[in-house]
C-alpha positions, 0 to 999 in steps of 0.5 A: 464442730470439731477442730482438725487442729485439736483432732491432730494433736490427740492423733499425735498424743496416742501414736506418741509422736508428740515431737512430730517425726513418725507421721507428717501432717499430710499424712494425718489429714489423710488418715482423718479423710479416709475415717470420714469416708468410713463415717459417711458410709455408716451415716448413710446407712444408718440414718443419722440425723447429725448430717441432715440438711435442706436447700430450697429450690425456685423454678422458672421455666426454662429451670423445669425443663433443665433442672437445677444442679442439686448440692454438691455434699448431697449423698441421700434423699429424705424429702422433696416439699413444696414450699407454699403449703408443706405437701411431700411431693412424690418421685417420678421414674427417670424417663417421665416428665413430672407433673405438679407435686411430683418431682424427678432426680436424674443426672445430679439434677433436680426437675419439678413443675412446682415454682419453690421446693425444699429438699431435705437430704443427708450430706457427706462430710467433705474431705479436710484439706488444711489443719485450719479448718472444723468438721461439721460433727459434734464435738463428743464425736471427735475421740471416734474419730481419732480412734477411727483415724488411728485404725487406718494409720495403722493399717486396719483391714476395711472390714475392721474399720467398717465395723468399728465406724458402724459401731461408733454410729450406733453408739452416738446417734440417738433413737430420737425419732423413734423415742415416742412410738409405741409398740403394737399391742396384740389385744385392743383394750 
């Protein structure tokens, strides 16, 4: 987690504004909001592992036929699993019903047949509102993100701070998922 506090008074320690007259606070926690945006885009994208998260779902039957709201930091799909037994169940278009070990996400909800599901998905990071709060982001994030909350501060063009927010997602997120696969061999022993 990192402390909004803490990530104010490095902004402040680089943009030599110690004594608090250059930039307000609102203008600091607008500053971090708009590189958070920038990071949700890059993580999205990138498929960060750091913002995973799952909800589980019980249905009854007026639930299949309404759905359920899904959460509201819900940005990307990973997977939908019925609870009982571990099966990933799999998509249905929009205009169909879903049939048992199918699912369907239309309009911000969720519709299953299946009585308990958990959804594994990515979430956004929620904008900062007070200098009180943390950042659901590890801590060894935090200088990116001041330097990411510096660049639009000083005005940064997007396609800067898009690259730069890139480039810090890629810099941090580890190749764990991918760390024990093994390439394709172009001859069988």
């Amino acid at each position: 987690m990192i402390d909004v506090s803490a990530l104010v008074r490095k902004i402040r320690f680089k943009q030599k504004d110690l004594d608090e007259i250059k930039y307000s606070d609102y203008e600091i926690l607008q500053a971090i909001n708009e590189a958070l945006s920038y990071l949700n885009q890059s993580m999205a994208l990138g498929n960060s592992e750091y913002l995973e998260k799952d909800k589980e779902y019980i249905f009854d039957d007026d639930a299949c036929i309404k759905g359920l709201r899904l959460p509201y930091d819900f940005m990307t799909l990973i997977s939908v699993t019925r609870v009982r037994d571990g099966y990933k169940m799999h998509p249905v278009a929009a205009g169909c019903n879903p049939d048992y070990g199918e699912y369907k996400i239309f309009a911000s909800k969720l519709y299953c047949r299946e009585k308990e599901v958990k959804v594994a998905y990515r979430a956004v990071l929620t904008d900062v509102e007070n200098i009180n709060e943390d950042i659901a982001l590890p801590a060894f994030m935090s200088d990116g993100l001041v330097n990411l909350s510096i660049m639009v501060m000083n005005n940064q063009s997007t396609t800067v701070l898009t690259e730069a927010s890139e480039g810090l997602i890629k810099s941090v997120t580890p190749l764990r998922k991918y760390a024990n696969a093994r390439g394709r061999m172009p001859f069988k022993c």
